[in-house]
Structure formats: structure tokens, C-alpha cells
N, C-alpha and C positions, 0 to 999 in steps of 0.2 A: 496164180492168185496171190501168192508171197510176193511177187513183183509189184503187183498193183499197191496192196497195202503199203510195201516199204515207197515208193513213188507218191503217195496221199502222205506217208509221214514228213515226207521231206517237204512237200509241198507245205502243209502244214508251218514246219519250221520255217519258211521261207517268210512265209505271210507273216508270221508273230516276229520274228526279225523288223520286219518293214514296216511292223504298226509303233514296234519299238521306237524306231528310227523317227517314225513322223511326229510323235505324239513327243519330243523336245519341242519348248520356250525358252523363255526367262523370267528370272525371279528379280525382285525389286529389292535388294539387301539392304538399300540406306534410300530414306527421304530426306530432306532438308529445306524446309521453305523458309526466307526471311520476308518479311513478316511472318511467325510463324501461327499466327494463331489470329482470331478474329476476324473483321471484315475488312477488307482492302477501300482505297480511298483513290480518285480518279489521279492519274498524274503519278503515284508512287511508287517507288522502285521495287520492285520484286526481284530477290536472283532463288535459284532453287538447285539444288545436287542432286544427283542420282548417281547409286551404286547397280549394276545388271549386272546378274551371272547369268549367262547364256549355254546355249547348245546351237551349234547347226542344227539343221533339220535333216539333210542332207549331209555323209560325209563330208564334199566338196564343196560344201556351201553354194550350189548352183542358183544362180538366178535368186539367190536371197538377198533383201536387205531390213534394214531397221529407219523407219520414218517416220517422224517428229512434227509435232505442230505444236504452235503454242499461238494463245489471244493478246497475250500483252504486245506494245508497240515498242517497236527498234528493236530487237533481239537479237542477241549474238547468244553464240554456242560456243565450247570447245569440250571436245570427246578427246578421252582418252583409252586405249586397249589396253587389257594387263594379261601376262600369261604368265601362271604362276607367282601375281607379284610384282611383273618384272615390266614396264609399262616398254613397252613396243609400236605403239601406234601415236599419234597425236595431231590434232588438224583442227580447223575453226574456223567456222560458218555462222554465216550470218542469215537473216530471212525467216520468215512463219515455216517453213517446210523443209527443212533439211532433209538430208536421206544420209546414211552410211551401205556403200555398194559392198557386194561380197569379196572383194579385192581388201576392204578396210576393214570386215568384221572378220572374217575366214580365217585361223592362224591351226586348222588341225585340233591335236588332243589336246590335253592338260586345261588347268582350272581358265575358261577366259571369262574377264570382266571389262564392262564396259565403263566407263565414268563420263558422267554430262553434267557440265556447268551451265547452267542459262539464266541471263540477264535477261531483263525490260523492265517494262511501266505499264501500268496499268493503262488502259484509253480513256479516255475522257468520257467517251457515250456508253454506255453499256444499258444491259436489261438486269441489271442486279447482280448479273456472275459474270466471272472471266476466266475460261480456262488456262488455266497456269501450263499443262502440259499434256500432252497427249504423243504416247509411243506406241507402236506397231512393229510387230516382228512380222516380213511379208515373205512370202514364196512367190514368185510370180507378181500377179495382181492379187493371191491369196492372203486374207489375212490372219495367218492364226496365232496369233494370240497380240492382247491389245492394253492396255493402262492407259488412267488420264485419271488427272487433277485440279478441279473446279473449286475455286473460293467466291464467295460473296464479297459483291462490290458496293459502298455506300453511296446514295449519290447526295451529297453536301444540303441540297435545298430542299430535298427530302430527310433529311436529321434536323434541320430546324424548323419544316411544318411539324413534323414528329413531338418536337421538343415545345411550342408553342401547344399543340392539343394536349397533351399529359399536363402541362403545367396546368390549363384551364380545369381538367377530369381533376387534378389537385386541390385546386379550389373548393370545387363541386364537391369532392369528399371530405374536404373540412367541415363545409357547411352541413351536410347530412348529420358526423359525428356532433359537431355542436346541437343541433337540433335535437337526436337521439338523448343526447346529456342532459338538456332539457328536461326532458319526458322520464330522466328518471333508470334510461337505458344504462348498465355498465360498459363502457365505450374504451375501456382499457387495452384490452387487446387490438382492436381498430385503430388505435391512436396509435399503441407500437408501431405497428404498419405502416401508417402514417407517417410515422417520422422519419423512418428507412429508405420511402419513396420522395420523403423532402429531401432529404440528405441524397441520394443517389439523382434528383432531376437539378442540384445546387450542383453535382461533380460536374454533368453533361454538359451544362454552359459554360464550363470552364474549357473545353479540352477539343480536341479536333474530333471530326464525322465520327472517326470510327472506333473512337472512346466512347464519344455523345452516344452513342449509338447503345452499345451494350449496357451501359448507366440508362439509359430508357427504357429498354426491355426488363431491368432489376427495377426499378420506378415501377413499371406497370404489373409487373409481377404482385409485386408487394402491395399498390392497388388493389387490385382485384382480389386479396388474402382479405384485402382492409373489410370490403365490401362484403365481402362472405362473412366474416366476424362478426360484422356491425349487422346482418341480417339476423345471423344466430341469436345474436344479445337481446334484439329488438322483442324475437318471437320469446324468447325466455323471461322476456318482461311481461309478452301479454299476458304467457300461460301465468305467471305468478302473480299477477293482478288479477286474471279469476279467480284463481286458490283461495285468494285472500276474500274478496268477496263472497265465496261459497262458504266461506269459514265464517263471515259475521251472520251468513244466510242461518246455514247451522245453528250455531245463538241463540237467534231467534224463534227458530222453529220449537226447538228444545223446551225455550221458556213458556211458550204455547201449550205445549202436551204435557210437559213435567210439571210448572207451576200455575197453570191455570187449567191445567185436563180441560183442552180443546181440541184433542187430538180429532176426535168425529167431525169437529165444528167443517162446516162444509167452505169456509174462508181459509181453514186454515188447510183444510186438503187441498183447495188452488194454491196453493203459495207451495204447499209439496210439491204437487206436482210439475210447476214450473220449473220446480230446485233441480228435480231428476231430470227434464230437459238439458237446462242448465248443465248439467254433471257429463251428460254424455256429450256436449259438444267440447267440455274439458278433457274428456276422455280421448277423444279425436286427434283433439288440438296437442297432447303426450306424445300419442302415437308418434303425428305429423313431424312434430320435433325431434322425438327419437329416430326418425329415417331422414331427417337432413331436411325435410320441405318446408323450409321458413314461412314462404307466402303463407300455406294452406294453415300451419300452424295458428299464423296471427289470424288468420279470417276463421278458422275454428273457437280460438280463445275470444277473438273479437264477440263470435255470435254466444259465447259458452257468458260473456261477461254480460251482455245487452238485458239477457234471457234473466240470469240472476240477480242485476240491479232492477229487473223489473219485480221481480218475486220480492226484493227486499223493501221494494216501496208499496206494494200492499202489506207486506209486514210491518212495517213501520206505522203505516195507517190505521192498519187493525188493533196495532197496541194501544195507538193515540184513540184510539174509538173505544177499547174496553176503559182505558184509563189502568189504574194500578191496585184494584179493589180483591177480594177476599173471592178465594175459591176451593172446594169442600176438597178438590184434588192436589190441593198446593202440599206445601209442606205441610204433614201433619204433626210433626214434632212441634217447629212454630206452633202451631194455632191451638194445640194442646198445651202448651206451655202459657200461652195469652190467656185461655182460658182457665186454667188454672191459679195463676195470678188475680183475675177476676172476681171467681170467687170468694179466695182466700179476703181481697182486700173489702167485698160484701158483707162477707161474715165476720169481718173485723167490727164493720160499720153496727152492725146490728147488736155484736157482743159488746161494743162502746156504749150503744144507747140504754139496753140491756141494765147495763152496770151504774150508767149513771140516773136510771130510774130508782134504781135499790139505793142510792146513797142519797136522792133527793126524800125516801119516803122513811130514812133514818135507821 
């Protein structure tokens, strides 16, 4: 029974040894692409570096290699091995598909690194990307473990449809903001905008693809800020031009019930009623704006404004119809004071004649 167990334990070790063993790669210690950033442009030179710190898979490195592709055109390679440091290997190939056989990667223990230089150019056709690089550590036909390196490629007559449609969307949002400015809209912040995307589609005509390019994408960016700004402004004008309307509604109504107590009058209960209509479609239209939905804002304010200039033109009408005459609920201070004044200058008139009867009878 102790035999068995100690035989399962060794086995055991055997196996975690050999998953040990299998489960090395390589690590990618240094990248380096020239151009190092942005979109590539057909025709231009690329070279790129790579740092590998490796492991066999295999003590012996059996039947192992490390194999290379890359998209750009005319390419050459040169690999170098270091152990320790200390560069030991060196060789240079040309072609989309290199390999390094286990004769050239293979040197035993100690720290080994790989170093690869690769030149080309970009091709002239592409679908928008070109893999710059692509490595494979193989066993066999197996591939365990793999990296690659894709950049975006611009294609020249596509940066200047690009750049001829943003100009025109430029235009097009000029014209909106002047139009909003018009009406009254504060167009401040949208004009910022604006100017950022004039300025950045001025850089793009100046410079090649793959300048133009990103000066586009900063153009339309700041567009599309523009548009969202100059929506927000738009609706915060409608809601504020009903405010303002509901406010002269108000006024009005006031002057009805406090200085001519009409509040029953059955003219001036439809013009309330309206007003509250009115109020809740302002009510909405708040809402709509405080959660970002410009449209429904302005068509809430819209209907909140239609509702209350209607209320205001029977208001209007009904005043023009009473005229501006005397009512027992008006001000009662007034009209005590009027009459007061009244009497007083009455009984002035009658103590005058009074007095001057007594001096005509001597």
C-alpha cells in the first residue's frame, strides 16, 4: 500500500515538472514603432524594435521556433540573441515570413533575449489597418503563445472627402447658430465650439493624411459639443419665454380677482383655467430640460407658450371689454379716500353758500 502511494507521489511530481516546463513563452520587454503614434499613410516608412525575453519550452529546445509576419512591403529583419547581455547570435532576413529554427534560438540556461529590428512601408492598398507585426513562439506546428501589432492606415482621398463634408457640416452650423442668435438663443457656448472646429478643419488643410486626419476627428468632435450646446440653449429659451408669458398671464389674472373681484366671473374662470393648462405643459417642459431632452423640452414649452398667449388674449379682451371702471372689490382704501374727499369738498360747497347767505341778509 506504501508503495503504491509513494509511486502516485512521484508520479504526481513528474506531471507538475512537465506542466512546468510547457507552460514557458515570452514576454515582450521593449516596443518601439516609428511612427509612433497615429494613423500611417500609404507609401510610409515604418521600422519597429522589439525586446523577447524567452524560455524554451522544451529543455532542448526540440522542434521549436519563433515566426514572424509582418503587412508592410519590402521588409527586412535583423535578430539578434543575447545571453546574459552578451549578444551571441546575429543574422538578417528579408521577406513577410521569417522563422528563427531552434539551432538560432536554443543557447540552454541563463537570461536569453531576442532583439528584432524590422523595416518597410506601408502598401499602397489597404482596408484601413496594416499589421505592423506579428510573432509566434511554435512547437511543432503548435502555437503557444502569439503577439501582433495593428496600426490604422489612412487612405489620402478619403481625408479629403472627410475634410470637404466637415467643412460643409461647418457651414451648416454656422448658419443654425446665427439663426438661434436671431431668435434671441444665448449661442455662446456653441460659438466656443465653433471656433475650435474652425480652427482644427484650417490645421487639416494644411498638413498631410495623417495629420488631416486627426484635425477632423478634433473638428467633429467639437461639432457635435457645438450642436448639443446650441440645442440645450435653444430649449432654455423656450422654457424662459413661457415663464415670462405666464408671468404677464399672472398680472392679469390678479388684476381681475383683486381689483375688480371677478374672481367667480365665469370669463375669468376660463382664462384660469387655461393658465393651469398652460403651467403644466411648463411643468414638463422643466422636467424634459432637467434630464437632457432638448426636443421634448422645446415642444413641451412650445405647447406650455401657445396655451398661455391664448389665455392672455382673452385676458386682454375682457379688460378691453370691462374698460377701467369702479368695482365695490377694488381697492377699498382708494375709494374710501375718493369718497371722503367727496364729501368733504360737498360740504364745503354748501357751508360757502350757507355763509354767504348770512352776509347778503347783513
Amino acid at each position: 500500500m506504501k508503495a503504491n502511494i509513494g509511486r502516485w507521489i512521484i508520479l504526481l511530481l513528474a506531471f507538475f515538472c512537465v506542466v512546468q516546463v510547457a507552460s514557458a513563452d515570452f514576454t515582450v520587454k521593449t516596443e518601439t514603432i516609428n511612427p509612433e503614434s497615429g494613423a500611417l499613410e500609404p507609401g510610409q516608412q515604418v521600422t519597429a524594435h522589439y525586446v523577447l525575453s524567452y524560455n524554451m519550452i522544451t529543455p532542448e529546445g526540440d522542434d521549436e521556433s519563433f515566426e514572424f509576419s509582418t503587412g508592410l512591403q519590402n521588409p527586412s529583419w535583423d535578430f539578434t540573441v543575447y545571453r546574459d547581455g552578451v549578444d551571441i547570435y546575429k543574422t538578417t532576413k528579408t521577406g513577410y515570413y521569417p522563422s528563427l529554427t531552434e539551432f538560432e534560438i536554443a543557447y540552454g540556461k541563463g537570461k536569453i533575449e531576442l532583439d528584432v529590428q524590422l523595416r518597410g512601408t506601408v502598401p499602397a492598398s489597404t482596408t484601413g489597418k496594416v499589421e505592423v507585426i506579428k510573432i509566434q513562439h511554435m512547437r511543432d506546428k503548435d502555437v503557444k503563445d502569439t503577439y501582433s501589432k495593428v496600426r490604422d492606415v489612412v487612405n489620402p482621398n478619403q481625408v479629403v472627402s472627410s475634410l470637404s463634408a466637415q467643412q460643409q457640416n461647418l457651414k451648416d452650423l454656422k448658419a443654425d447658430i446665427d439663426d438661434k442668435a436671431a431668435k434671441g438663443v444665448d449661442v455662446s457656448a456653441a460659438q466656443a465650439k465653433y471656433d475650435a472646429a474652425n480652427q482644427a478643419l484650417t490645421s487639416a488643410a494644411s498638413v498631410g493624411p495623417s495629420q488631416a486626419a486627426g484635425y477632423i476627428d478634433t473638428a467633429t468632435k467639437a461639432m457635435d459639443e457645438a450642436k448639443s450646446l446650441l440645442d440645450k440653449a435653444w430649449a432654455e429659451k423656450e422654457v424662459s419665454n413661457t415663464a415670462a408669458t405666464l408671468e404677464t398671464l399672472d398680472g392679469m389674472i390678479t388684476y381681475f380677482v383683486e381689483n375688480r373681484s371677478m374672481g367667480s366671473d365665469p370669463q375669468v374662470v376660463a382664462i384660469m383655467t387655461k393658465r393651469e393648462s398652460a403651467v403644466q405643459f411648463y411643468s414638463q417642459a422643466k422636467d424634459n430640460l432637467n434630464a437632457n431632452n432638448y426636443p421634448l423640452a422645446r415642444s413641451k414649452a412650445t405647447d406650455g407658450q401657445n396655451k398661455a398667449n391664448e389665455a392672455l388674449a382673452d385676458a386682454n379682451a375682457l379688460r378691453e371689454k370691462i374698460g377701467e371702471g369702479f368695482s365695490l372689490g377694488g381697492n377699498l382704501l382708494l375709494y374710501a379716500g375718493i369718497g371722503i374727499v367727496v364729501i368733504l369738498v360737498v360740504a364745503g360747497i354748501v357751508i360757502y353758500r350757507k355763509k354767504s347767505g348770512w352776509d347778503e341778509l347783513g
